[in-house]
mmCIF file of the N, C-alpha and C atoms, coordinates in Angstrom:
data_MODEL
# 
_entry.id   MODEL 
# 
loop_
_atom_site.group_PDB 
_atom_site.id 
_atom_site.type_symbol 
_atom_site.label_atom_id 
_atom_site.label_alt_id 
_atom_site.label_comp_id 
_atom_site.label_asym_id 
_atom_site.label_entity_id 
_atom_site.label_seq_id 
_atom_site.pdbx_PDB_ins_code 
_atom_site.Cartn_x 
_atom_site.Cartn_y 
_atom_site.Cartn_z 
_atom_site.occupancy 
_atom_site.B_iso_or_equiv 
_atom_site.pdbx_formal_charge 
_atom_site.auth_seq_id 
_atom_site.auth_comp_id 
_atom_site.auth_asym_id 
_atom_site.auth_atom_id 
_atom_site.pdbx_PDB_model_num 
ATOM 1   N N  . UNK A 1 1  ? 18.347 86.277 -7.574  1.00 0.00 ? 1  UNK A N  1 
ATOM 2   C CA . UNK A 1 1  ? 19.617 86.974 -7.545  1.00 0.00 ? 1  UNK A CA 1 
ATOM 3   C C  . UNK A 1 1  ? 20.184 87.068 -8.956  1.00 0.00 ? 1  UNK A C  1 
ATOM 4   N N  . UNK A 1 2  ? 21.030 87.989 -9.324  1.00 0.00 ? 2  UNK A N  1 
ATOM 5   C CA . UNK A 1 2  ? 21.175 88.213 -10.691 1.00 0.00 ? 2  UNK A CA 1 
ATOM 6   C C  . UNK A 1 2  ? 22.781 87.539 -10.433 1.00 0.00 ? 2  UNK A C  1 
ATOM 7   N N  . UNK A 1 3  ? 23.160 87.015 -11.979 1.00 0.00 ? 3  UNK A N  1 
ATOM 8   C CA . UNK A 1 3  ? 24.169 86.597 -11.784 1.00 0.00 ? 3  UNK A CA 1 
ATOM 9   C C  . UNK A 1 3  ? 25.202 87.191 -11.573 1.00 0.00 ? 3  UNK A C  1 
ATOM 10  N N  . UNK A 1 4  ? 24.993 88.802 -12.117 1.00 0.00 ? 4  UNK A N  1 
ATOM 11  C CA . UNK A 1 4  ? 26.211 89.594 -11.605 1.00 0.00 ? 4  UNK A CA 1 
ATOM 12  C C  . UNK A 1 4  ? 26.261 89.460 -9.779  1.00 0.00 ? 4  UNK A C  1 
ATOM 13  N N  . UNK A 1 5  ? 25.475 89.923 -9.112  1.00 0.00 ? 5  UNK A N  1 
ATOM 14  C CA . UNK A 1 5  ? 25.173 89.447 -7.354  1.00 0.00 ? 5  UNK A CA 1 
ATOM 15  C C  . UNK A 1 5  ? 26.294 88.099 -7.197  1.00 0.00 ? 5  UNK A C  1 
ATOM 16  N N  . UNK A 1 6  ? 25.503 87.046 -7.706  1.00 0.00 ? 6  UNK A N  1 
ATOM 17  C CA . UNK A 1 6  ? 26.057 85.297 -7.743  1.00 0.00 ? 6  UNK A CA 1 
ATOM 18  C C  . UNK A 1 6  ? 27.411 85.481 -7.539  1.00 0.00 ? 6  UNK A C  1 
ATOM 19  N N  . UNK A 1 7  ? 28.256 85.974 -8.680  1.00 0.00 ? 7  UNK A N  1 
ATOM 20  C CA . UNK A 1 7  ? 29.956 85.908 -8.953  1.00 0.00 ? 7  UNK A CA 1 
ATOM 21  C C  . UNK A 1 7  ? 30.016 87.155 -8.051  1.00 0.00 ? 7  UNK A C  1 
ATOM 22  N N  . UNK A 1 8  ? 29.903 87.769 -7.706  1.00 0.00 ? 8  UNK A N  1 
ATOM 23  C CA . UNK A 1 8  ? 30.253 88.605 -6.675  1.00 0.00 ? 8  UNK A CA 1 
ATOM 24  C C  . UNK A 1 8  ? 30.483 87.909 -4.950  1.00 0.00 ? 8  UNK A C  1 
ATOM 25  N N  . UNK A 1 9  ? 29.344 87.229 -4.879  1.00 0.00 ? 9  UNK A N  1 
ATOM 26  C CA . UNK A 1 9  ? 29.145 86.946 -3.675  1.00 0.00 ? 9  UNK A CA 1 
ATOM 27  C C  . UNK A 1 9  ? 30.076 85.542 -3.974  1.00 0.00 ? 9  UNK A C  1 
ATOM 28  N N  . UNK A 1 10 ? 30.670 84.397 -5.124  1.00 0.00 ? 10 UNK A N  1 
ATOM 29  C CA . UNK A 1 10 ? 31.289 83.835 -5.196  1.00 0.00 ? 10 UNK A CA 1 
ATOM 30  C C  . UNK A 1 10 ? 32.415 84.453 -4.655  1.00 0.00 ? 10 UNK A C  1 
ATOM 31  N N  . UNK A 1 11 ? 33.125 85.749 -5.236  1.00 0.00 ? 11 UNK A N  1 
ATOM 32  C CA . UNK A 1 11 ? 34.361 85.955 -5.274  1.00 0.00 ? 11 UNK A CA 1 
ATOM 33  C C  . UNK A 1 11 ? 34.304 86.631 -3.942  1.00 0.00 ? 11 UNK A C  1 
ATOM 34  N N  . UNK A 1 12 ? 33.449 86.540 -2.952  1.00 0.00 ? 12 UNK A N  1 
ATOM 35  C CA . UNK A 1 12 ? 33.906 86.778 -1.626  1.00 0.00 ? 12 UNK A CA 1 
ATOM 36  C C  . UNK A 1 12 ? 33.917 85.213 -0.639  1.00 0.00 ? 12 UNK A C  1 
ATOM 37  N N  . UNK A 1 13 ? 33.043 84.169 -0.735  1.00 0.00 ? 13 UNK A N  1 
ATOM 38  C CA . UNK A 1 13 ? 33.254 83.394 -0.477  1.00 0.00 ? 13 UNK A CA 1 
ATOM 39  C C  . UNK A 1 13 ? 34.472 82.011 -0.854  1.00 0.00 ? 13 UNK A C  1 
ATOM 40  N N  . UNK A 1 14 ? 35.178 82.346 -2.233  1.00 0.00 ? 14 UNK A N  1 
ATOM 41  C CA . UNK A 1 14 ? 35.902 81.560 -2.400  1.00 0.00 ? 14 UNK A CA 1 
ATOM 42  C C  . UNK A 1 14 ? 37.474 81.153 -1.486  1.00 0.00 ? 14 UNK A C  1 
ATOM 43  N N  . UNK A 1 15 ? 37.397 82.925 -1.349  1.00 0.00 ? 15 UNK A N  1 
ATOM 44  C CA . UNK A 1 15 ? 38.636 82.889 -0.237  1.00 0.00 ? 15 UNK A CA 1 
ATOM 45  C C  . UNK A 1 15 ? 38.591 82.336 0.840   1.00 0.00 ? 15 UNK A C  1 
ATOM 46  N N  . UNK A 1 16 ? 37.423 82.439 1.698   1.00 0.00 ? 16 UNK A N  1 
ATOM 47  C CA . UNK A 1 16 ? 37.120 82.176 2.859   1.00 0.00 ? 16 UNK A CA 1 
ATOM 48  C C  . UNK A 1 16 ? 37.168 80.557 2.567   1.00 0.00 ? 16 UNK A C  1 
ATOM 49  N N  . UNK A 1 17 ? 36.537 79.775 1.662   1.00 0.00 ? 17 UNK A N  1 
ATOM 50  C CA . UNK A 1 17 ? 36.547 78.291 1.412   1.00 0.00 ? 17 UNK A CA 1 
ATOM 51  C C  . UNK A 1 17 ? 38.427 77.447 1.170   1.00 0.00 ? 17 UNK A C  1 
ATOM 52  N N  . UNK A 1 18 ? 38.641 78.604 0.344   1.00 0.00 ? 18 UNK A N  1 
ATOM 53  C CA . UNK A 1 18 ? 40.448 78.598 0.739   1.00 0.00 ? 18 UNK A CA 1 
ATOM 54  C C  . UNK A 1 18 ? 41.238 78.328 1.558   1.00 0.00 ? 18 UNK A C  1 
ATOM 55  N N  . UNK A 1 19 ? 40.884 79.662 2.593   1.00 0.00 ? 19 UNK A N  1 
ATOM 56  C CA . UNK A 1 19 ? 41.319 79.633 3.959   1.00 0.00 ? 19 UNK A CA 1 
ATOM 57  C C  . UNK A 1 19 ? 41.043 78.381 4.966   1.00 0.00 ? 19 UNK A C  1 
ATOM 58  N N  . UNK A 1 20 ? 40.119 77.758 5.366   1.00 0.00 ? 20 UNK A N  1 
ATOM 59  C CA . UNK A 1 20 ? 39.462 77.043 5.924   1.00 0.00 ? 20 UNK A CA 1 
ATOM 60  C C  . UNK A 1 20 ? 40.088 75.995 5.485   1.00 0.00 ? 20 UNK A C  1 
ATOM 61  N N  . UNK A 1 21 ? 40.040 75.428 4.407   1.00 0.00 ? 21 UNK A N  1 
ATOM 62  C CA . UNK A 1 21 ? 40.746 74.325 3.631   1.00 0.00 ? 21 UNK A CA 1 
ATOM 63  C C  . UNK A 1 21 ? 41.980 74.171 4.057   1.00 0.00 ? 21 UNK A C  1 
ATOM 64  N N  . UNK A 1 22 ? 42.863 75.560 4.091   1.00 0.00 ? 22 UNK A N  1 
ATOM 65  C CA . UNK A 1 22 ? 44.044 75.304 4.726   1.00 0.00 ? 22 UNK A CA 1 
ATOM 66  C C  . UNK A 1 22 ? 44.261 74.857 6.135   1.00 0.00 ? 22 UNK A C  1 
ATOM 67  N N  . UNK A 1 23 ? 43.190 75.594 6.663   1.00 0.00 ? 23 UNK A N  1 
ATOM 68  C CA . UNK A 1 23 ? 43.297 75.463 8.272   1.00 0.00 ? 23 UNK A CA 1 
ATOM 69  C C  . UNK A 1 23 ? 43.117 73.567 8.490   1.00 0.00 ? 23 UNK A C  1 
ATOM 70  N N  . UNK A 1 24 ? 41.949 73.227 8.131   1.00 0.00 ? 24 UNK A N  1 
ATOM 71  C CA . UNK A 1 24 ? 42.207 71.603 7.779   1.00 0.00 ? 24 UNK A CA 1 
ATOM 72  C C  . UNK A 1 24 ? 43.435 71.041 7.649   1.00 0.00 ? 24 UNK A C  1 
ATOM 73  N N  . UNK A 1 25 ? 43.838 71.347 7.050   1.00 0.00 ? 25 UNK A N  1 
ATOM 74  C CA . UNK A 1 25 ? 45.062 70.672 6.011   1.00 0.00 ? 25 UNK A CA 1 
ATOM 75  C C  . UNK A 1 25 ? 46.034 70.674 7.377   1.00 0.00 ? 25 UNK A C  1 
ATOM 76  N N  . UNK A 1 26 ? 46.211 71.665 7.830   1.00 0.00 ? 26 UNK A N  1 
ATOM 77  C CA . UNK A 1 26 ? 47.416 72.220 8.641   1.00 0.00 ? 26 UNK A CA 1 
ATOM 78  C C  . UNK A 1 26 ? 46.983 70.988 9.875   1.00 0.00 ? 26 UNK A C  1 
ATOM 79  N N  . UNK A 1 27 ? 45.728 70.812 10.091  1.00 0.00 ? 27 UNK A N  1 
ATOM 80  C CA . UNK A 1 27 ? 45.428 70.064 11.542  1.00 0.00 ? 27 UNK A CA 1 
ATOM 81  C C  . UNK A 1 27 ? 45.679 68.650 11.271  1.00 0.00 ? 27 UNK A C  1 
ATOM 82  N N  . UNK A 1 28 ? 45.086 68.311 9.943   1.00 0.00 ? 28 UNK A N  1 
ATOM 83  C CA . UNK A 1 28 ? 45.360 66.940 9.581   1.00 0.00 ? 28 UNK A CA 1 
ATOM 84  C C  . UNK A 1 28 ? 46.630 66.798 9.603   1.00 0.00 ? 28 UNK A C  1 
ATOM 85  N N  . UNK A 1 29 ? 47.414 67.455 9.211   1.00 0.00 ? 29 UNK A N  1 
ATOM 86  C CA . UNK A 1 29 ? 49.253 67.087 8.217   1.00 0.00 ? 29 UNK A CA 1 
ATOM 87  C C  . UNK A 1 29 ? 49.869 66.848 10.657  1.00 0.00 ? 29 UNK A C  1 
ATOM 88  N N  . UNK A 1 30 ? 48.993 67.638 11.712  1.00 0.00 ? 30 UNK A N  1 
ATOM 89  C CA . UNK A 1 30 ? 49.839 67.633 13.022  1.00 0.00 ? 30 UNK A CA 1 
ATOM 90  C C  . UNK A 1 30 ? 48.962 66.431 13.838  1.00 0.00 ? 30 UNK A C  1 
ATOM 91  N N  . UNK A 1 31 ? 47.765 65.644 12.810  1.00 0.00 ? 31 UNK A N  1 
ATOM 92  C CA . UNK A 1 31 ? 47.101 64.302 13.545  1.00 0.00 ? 31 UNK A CA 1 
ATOM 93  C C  . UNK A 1 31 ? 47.748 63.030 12.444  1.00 0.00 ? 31 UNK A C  1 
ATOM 94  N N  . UNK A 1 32 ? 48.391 63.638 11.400  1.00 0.00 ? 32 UNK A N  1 
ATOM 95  C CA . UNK A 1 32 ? 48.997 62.287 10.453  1.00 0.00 ? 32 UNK A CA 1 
ATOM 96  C C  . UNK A 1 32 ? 50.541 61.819 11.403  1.00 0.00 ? 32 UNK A C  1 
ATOM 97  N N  . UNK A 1 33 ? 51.232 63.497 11.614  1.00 0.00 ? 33 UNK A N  1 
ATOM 98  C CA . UNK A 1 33 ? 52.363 63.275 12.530  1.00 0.00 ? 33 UNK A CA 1 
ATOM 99  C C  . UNK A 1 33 ? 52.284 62.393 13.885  1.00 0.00 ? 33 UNK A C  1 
ATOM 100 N N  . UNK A 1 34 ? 51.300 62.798 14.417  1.00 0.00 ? 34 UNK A N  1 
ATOM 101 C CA . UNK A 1 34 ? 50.634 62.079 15.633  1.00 0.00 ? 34 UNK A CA 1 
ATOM 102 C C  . UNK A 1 34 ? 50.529 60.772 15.861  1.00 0.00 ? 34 UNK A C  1 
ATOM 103 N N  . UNK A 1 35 ? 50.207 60.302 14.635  1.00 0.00 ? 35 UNK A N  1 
ATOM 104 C CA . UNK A 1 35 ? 49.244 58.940 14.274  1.00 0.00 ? 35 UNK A CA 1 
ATOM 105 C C  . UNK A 1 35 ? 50.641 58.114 14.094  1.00 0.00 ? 35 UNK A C  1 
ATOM 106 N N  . UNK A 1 36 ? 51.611 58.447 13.399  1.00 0.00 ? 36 UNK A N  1 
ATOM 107 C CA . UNK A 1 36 ? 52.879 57.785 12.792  1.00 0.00 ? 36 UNK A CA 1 
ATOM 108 C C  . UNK A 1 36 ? 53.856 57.309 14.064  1.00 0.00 ? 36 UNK A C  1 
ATOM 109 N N  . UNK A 1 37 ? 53.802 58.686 15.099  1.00 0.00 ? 37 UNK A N  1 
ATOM 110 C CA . UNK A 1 37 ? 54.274 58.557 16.377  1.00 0.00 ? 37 UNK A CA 1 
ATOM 111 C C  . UNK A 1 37 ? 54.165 57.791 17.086  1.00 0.00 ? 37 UNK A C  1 
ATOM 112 N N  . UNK A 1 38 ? 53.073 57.691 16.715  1.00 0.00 ? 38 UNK A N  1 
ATOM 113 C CA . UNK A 1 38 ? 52.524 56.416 18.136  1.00 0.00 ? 38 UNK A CA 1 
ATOM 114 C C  . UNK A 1 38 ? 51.990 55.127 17.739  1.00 0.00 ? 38 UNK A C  1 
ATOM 115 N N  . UNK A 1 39 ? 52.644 54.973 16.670  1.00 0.00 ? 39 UNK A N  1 
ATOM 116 C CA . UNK A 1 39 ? 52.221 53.355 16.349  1.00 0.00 ? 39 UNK A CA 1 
ATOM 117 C C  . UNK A 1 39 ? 51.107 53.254 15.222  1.00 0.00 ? 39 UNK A C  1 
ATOM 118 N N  . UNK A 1 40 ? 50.622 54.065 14.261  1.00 0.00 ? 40 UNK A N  1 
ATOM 119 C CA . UNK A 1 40 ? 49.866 53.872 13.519  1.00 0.00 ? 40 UNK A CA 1 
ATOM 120 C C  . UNK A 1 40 ? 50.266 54.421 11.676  1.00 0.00 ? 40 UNK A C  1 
ATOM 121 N N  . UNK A 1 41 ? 50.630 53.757 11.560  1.00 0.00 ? 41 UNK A N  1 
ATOM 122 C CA . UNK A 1 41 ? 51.268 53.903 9.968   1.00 0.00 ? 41 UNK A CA 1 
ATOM 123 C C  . UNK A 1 41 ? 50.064 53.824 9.190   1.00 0.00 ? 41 UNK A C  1 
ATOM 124 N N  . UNK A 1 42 ? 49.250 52.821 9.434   1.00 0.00 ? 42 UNK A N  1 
ATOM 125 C CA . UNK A 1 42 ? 48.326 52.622 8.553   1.00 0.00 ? 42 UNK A CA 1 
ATOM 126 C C  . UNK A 1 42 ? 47.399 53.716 8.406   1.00 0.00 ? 42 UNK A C  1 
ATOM 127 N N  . UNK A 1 43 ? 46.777 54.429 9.712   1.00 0.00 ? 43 UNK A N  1 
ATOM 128 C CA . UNK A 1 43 ? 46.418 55.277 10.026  1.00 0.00 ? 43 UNK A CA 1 
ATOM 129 C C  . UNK A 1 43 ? 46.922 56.771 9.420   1.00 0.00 ? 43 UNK A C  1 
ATOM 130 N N  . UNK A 1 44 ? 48.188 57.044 9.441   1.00 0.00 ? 44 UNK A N  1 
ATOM 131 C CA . UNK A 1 44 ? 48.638 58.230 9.419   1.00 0.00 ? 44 UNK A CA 1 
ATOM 132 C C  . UNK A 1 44 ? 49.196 58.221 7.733   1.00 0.00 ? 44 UNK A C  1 
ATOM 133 N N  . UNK A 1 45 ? 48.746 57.216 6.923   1.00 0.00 ? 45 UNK A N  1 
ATOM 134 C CA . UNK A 1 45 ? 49.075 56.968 5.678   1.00 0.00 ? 45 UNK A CA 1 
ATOM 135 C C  . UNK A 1 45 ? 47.585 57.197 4.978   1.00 0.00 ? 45 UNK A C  1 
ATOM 136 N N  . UNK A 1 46 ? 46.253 57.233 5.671   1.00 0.00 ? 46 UNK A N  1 
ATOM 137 C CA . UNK A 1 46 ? 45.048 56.846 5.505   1.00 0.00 ? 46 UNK A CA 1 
ATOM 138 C C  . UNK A 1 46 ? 44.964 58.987 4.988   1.00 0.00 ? 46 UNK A C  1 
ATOM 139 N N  . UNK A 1 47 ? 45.816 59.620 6.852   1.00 0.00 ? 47 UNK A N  1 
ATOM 140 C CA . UNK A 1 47 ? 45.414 60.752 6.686   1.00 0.00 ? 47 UNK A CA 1 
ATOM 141 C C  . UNK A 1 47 ? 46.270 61.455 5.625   1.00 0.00 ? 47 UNK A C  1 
ATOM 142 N N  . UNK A 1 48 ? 46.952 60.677 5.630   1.00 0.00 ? 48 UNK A N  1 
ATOM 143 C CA . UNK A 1 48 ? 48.054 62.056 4.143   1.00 0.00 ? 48 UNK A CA 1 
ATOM 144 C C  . UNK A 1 48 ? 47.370 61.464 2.937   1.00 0.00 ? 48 UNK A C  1 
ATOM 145 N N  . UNK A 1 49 ? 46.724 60.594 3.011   1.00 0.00 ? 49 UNK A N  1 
ATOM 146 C CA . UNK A 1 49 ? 45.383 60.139 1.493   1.00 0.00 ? 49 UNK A CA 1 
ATOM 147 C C  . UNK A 1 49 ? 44.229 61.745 1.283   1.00 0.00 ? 49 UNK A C  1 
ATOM 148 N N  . UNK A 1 50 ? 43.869 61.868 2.692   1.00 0.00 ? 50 UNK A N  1 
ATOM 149 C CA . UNK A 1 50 ? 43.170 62.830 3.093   1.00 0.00 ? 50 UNK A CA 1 
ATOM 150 C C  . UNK A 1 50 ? 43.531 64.367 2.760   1.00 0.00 ? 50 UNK A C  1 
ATOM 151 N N  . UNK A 1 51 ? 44.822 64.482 3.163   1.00 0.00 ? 51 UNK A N  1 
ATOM 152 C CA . UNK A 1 51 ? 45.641 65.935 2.908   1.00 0.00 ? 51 UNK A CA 1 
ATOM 153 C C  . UNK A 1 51 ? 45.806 66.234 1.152   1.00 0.00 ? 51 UNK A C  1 
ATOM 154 N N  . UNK A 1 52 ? 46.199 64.908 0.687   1.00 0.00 ? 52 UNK A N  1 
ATOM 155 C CA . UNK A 1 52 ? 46.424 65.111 -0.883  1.00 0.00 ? 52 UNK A CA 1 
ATOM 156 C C  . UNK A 1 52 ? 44.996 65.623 -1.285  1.00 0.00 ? 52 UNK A C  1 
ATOM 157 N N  . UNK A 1 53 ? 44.004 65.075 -1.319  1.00 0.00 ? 53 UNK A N  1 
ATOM 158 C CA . UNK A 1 53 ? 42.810 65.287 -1.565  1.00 0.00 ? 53 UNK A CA 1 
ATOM 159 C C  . UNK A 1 53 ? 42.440 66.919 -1.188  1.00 0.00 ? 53 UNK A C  1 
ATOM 160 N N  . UNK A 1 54 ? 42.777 67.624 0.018   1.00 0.00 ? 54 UNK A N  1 
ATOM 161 C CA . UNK A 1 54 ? 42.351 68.389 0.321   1.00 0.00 ? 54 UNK A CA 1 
ATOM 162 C C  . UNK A 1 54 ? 43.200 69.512 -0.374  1.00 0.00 ? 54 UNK A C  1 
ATOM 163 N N  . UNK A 1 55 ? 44.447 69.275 -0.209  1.00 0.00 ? 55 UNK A N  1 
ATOM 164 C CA . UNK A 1 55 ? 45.377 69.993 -1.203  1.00 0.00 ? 55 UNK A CA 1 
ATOM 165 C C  . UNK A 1 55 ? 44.769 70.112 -2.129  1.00 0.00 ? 55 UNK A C  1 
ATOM 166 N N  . UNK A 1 56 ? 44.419 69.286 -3.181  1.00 0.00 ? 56 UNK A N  1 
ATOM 167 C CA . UNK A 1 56 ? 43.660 68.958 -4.462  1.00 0.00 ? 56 UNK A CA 1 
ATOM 168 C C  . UNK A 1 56 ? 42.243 69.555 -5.271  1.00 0.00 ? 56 UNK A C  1 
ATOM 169 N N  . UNK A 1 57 ? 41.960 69.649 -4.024  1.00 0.00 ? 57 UNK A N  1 
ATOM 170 C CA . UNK A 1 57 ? 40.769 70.863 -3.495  1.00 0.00 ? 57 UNK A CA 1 
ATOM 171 C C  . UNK A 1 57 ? 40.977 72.244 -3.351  1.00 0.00 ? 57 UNK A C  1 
ATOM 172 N N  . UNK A 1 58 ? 41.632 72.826 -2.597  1.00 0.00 ? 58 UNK A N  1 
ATOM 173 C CA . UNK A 1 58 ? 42.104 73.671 -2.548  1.00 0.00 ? 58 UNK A CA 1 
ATOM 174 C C  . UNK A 1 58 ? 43.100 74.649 -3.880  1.00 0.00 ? 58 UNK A C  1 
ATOM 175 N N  . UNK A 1 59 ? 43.739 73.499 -4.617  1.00 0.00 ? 59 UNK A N  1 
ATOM 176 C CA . UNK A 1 59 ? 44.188 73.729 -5.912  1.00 0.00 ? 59 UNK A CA 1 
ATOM 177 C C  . UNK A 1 59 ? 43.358 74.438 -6.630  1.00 0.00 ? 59 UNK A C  1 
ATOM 178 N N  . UNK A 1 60 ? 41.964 73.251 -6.488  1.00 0.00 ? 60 UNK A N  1 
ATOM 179 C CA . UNK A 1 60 ? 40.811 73.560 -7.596  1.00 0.00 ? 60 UNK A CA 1 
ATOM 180 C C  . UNK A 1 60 ? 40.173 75.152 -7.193  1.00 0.00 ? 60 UNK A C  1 
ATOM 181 N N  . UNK A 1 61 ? 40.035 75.066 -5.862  1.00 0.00 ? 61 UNK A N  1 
ATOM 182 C CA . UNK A 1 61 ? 39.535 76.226 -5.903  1.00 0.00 ? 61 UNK A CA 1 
ATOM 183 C C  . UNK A 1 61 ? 40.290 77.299 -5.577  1.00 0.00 ? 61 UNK A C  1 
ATOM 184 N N  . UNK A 1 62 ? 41.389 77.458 -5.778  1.00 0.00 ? 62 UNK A N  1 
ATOM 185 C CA . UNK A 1 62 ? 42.266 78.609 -6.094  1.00 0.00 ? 62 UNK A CA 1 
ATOM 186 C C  . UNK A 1 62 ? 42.570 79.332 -7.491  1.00 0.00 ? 62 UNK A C  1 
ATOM 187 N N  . UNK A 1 63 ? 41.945 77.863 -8.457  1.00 0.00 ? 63 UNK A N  1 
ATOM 188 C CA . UNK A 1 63 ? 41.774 77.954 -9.718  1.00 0.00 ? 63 UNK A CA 1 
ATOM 189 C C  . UNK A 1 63 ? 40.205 78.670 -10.288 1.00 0.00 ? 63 UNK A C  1 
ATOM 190 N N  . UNK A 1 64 ? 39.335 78.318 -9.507  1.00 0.00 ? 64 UNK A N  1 
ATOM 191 C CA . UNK A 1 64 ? 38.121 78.653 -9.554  1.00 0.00 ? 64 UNK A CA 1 
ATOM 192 C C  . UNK A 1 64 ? 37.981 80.633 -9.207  1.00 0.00 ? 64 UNK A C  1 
ATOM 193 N N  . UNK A 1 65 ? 38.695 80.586 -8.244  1.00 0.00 ? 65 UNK A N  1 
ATOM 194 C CA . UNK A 1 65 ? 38.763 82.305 -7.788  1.00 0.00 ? 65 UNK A CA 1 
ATOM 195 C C  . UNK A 1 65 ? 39.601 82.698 -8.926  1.00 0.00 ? 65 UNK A C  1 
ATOM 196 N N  . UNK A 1 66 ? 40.639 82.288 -9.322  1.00 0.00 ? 66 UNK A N  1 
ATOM 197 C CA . UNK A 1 66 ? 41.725 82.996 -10.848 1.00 0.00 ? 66 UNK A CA 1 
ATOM 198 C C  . UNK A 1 66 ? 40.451 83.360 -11.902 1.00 0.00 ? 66 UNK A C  1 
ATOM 199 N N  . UNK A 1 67 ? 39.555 82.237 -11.992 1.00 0.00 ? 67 UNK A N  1 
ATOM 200 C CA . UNK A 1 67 ? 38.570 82.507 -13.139 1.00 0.00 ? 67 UNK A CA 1 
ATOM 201 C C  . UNK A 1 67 ? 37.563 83.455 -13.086 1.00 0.00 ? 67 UNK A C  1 
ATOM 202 N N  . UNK A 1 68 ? 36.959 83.727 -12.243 1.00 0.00 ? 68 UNK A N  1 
ATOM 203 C CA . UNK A 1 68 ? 36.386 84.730 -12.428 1.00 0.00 ? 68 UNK A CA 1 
ATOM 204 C C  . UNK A 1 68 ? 36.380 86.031 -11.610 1.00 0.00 ? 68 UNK A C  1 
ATOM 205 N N  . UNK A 1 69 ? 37.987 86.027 -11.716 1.00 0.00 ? 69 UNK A N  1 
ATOM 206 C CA . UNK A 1 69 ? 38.787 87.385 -11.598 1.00 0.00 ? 69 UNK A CA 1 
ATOM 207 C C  . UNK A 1 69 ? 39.330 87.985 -10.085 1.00 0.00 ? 69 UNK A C  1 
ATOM 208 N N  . UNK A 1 70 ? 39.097 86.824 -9.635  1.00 0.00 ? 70 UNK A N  1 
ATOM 209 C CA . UNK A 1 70 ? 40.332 87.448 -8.239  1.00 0.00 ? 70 UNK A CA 1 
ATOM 210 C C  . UNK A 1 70 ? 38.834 87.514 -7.160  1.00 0.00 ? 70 UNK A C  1 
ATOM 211 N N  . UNK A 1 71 ? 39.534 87.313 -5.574  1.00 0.00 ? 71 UNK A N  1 
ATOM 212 C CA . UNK A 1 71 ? 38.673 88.221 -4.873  1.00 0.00 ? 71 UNK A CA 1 
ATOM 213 C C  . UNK A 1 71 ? 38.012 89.583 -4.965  1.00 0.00 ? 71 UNK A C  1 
ATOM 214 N N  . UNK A 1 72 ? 36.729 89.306 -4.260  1.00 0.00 ? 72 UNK A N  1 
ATOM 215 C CA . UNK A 1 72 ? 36.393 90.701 -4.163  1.00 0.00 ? 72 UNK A CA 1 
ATOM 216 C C  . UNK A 1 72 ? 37.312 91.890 -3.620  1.00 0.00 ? 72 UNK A C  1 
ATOM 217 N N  . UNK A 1 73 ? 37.423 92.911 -3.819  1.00 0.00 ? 73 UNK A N  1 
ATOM 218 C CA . UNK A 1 73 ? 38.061 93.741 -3.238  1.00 0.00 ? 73 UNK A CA 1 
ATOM 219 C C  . UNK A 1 73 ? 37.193 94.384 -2.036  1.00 0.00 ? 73 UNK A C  1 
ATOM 220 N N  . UNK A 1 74 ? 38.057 94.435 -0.894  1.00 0.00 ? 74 UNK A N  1 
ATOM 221 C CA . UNK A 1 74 ? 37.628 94.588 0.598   1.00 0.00 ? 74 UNK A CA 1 
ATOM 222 C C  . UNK A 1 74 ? 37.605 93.608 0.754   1.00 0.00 ? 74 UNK A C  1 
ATOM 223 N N  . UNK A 1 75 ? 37.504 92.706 1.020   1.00 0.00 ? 75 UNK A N  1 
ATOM 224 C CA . UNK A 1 75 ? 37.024 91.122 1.106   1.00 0.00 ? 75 UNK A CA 1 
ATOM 225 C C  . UNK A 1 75 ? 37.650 90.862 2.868   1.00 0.00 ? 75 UNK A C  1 
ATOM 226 N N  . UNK A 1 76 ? 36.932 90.813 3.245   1.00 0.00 ? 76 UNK A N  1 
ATOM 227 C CA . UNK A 1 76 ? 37.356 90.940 4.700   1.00 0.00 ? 76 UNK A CA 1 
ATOM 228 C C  . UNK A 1 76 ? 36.789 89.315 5.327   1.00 0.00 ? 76 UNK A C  1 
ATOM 229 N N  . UNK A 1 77 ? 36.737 88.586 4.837   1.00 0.00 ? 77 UNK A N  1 
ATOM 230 C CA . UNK A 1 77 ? 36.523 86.788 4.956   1.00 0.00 ? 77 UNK A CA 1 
ATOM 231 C C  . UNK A 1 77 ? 35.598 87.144 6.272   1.00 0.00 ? 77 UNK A C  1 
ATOM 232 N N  . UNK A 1 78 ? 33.692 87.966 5.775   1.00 0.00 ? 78 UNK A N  1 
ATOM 233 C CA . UNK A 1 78 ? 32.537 87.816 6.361   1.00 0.00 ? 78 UNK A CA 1 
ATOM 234 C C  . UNK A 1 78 ? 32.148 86.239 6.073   1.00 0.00 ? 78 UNK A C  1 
ATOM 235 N N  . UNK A 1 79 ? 32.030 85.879 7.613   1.00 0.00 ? 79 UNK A N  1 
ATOM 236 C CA . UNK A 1 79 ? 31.041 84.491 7.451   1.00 0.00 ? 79 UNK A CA 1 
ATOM 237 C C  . UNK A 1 79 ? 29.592 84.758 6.812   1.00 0.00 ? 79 UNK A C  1 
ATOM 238 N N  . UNK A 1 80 ? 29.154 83.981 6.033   1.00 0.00 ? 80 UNK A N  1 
ATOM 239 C CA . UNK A 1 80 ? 27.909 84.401 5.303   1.00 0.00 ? 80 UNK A CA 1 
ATOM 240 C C  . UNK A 1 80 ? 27.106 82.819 5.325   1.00 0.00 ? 80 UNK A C  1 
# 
């Protein structure tokens, strides 16, 4: 594959790795709430360890798509 292909097919998958990341984030941040509810601090302190991290991630690769120039255009988040 040529590297022009490579960063192409990056800048359609980065979003989709984005997205997903969030969707995580969103489930963890309503099983940390969960966990706190019902008696588990330790637990629900373990998962917002988890969320920072994923946040953190997600940072990075929001930074990673800025660099080499944005999504693809059309980018219709194909599973590949």
């Amino acid at each position: 594959m040529s590297k022009k292909t490579d960063i192409e097919k990056l800048r359609i998958l980065l979003p989709h790795w984005i997205e997903h990341n969030q969707s995580h984030e969103e489930e963890f941040r309503k099983w940390e709430i969960i966990s706190r509810e019902n008696g588990f601090p330790e637990t629900a302190d373990l998962i917002n360890t988890a969320i920072k991290h994923i946040s953190d991630a997600g940072n990075a690769l929001s930074r990673a798509l800025d660099k080499i120039g944005g999504a693809a255009k059309g980018d219709h988040h194909h599973h590949h």
